[in-house]
N, C-alpha and C positions, 0 to 999 in steps of 0.2 A: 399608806398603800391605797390605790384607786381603784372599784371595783368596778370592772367593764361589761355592758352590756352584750348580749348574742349579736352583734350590729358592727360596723368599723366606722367608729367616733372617731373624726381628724377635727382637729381643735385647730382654726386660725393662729399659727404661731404670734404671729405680730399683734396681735389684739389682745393688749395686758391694759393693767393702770395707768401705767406710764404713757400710753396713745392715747385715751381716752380723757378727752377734754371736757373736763370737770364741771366747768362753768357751763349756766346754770346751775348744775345738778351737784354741786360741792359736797352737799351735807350727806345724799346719799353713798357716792362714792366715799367718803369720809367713813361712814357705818360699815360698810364692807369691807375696809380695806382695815378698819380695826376689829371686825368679825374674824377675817380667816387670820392676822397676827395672833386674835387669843385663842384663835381653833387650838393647838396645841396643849391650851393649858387652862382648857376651862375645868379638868377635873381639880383641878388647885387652887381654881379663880373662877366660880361660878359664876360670882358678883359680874365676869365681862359678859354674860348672856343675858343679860337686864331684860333686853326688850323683846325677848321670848319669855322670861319667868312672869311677864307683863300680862302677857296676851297668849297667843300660840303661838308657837316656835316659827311661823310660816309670815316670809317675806316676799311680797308679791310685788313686782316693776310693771306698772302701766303706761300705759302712752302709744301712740300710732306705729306707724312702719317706719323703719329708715332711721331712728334715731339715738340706737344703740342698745338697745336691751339685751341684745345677744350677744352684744362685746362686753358687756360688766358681767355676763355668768362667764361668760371667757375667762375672762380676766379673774374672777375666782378661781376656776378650776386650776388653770397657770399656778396662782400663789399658793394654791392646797398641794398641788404636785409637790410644788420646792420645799413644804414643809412639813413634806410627808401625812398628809393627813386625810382618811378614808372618804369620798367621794365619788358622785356620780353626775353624767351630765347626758340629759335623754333630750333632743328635740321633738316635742308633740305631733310637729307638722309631718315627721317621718313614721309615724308608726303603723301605718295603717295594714301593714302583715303581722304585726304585733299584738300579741295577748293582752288585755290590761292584768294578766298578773305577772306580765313582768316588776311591775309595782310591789312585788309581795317580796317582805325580807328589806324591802331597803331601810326601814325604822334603824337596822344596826349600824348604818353610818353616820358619819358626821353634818355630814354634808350632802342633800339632792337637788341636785338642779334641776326645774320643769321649764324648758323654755316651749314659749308660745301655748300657755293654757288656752286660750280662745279655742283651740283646733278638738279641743275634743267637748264643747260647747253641745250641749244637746245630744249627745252620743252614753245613755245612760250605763253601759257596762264600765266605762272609762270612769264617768264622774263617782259613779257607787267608789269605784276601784281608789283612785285619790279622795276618797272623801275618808276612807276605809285607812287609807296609807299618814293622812292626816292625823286622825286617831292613834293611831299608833306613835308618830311618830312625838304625840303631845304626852307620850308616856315614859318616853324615854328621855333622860335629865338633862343627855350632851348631842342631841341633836334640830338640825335645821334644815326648814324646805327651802328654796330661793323658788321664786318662778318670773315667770313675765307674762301680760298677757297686754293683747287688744282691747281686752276689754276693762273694765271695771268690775271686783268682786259682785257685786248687785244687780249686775245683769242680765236681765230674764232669760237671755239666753245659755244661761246655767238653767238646767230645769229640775233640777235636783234640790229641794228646798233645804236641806241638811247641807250641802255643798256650799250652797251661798251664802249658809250661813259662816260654817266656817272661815271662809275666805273674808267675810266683813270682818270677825273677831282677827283676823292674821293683821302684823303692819304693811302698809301699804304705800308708795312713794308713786305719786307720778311725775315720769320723767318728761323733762322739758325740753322742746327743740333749741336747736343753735339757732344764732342767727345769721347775717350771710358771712360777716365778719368772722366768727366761729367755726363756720364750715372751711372758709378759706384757711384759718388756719389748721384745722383740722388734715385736710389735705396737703397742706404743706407739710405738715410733722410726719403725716404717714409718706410723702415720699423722701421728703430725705432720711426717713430710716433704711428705705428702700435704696436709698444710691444714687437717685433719681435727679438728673436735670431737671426742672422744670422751670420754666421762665414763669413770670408774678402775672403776666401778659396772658399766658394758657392758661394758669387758674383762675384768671377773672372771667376766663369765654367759659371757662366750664359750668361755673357757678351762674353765668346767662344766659347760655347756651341749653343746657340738659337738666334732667330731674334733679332736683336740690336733695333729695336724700341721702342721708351715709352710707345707705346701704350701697345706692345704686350709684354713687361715687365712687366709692371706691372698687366698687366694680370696673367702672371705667377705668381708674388707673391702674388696677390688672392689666385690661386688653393695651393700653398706652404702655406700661413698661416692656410688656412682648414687642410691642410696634417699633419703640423706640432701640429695642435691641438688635429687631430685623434691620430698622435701616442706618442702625449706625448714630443715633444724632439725639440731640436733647429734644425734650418735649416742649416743642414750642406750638403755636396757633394755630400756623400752617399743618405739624403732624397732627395734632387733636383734630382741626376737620376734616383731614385725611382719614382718618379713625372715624367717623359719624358719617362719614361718604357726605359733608356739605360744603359749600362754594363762601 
């Protein structure tokens, strides 16, 4: 069962494991993708929570913008769903009408997701608040924080000395960018799950053409598959500069 915040979470359908191109970052999708399998049965099989009984329960993804950190907690919640297993998924960067005790109570799930710690960086009710939720949640035998941030656990801009410490003691994986070859495929996989024409010809303008992030990638092939349905026709060079208004 998923337990939902006062908020309306819509989760990117299409952003599971299966979209999310591994390479470089094998070994961590690898830990996740055998984290939420043993979700179900760690009261039977404690031994699969190894690398929380290690350290603290708290798995934190670092690495810049754009290169997937909010598709691999996607991509948890997804497989937690399918397998029925208690969970929560809060973006940081939206809370700002939000209490930090909405933080309070979640120790009794399985699974919380904190995407984008950066965002409450310096904002001392928030960090007391997760440092507080931390705590707790290293008391409890069957649960796990995921988070992502911008930053790096050690960052002064954590100002909360007790916080930063915590978050060094948590495991930590920084994620690695793709490279152009990787993005290309990446954009390929996600439009033909989409349906999508796209000629090898458009995705090579795009990737020379516009911001090389995943984020902001796929972005664009949002507004390209609306375009390419307005006017009928695959996504070719000619429609992608039509879509960027260039010559």
């Amino acid at each position: 069962m998923s337990v939902q915040l006062p908020l309306p979470v819509s989760l990117p359908a299409d952003e599971t494991f299966d979209s999310f191109i591994d390479t470089p970052n094998s070994q961590l999708v690898s830990m996740l993708r055998q984290l939420c399998e043993a979700a179900p049965h760690w009261r039977q099989h404690p031994d699969l929570l190894s690398f929380a009984q290690q350290r603290l329960p708290l798995l934190t993804i670092t690495g810049g913008g754009g290169r997937g950190k909010s598709h691999l907690l996607y991509a948890v919640c997804h497989t937690l769903a399918g397998n029925n297993v208690s969970h929560l998924y809060l973006n940081l960067n939206q809370v700002q009408d939000l209490s930090p005790k909405v933080l309070e109570g979640l120790e009794t799930l399985s699974f919380v997701m904190l995407d984008n710690l950066h965002a409450i960086a310096g904002v001392y009710e928030w960090e007391a608040a997760l440092f507080d939720l931390i705590n707790r949640v290293s008391e409890q035998p069957y649960a796990v924080i995921l988070g992502t941030s911008q930053l790096g656990a050690a960052s002064p801009q954590f100002t909360l000395p007790d916080l930063r410490s915590r978050l060094q003691w948590g495991t930590a994986f920084s994620l690695q960018p793709l490279n152009d070859g990787q993005r290309k495929q990446a954009l390929g996989q996600r439009a033909r799950q989409k349906g999508l024409m796209f000629s090898d010809a458009a995705l090579q303008f795009l990737l020379n053409h516009y911001d090389r992030s995943l984020k902001s990638l796929m972005q664009l092939l949002e507004r390209l598959d609306k375009r390419s349905l307005q006017e009928k026709k695959k996504i070719t060079v000619a429609l992608v500069k039509r879509e960027l208004g260039v010559n």
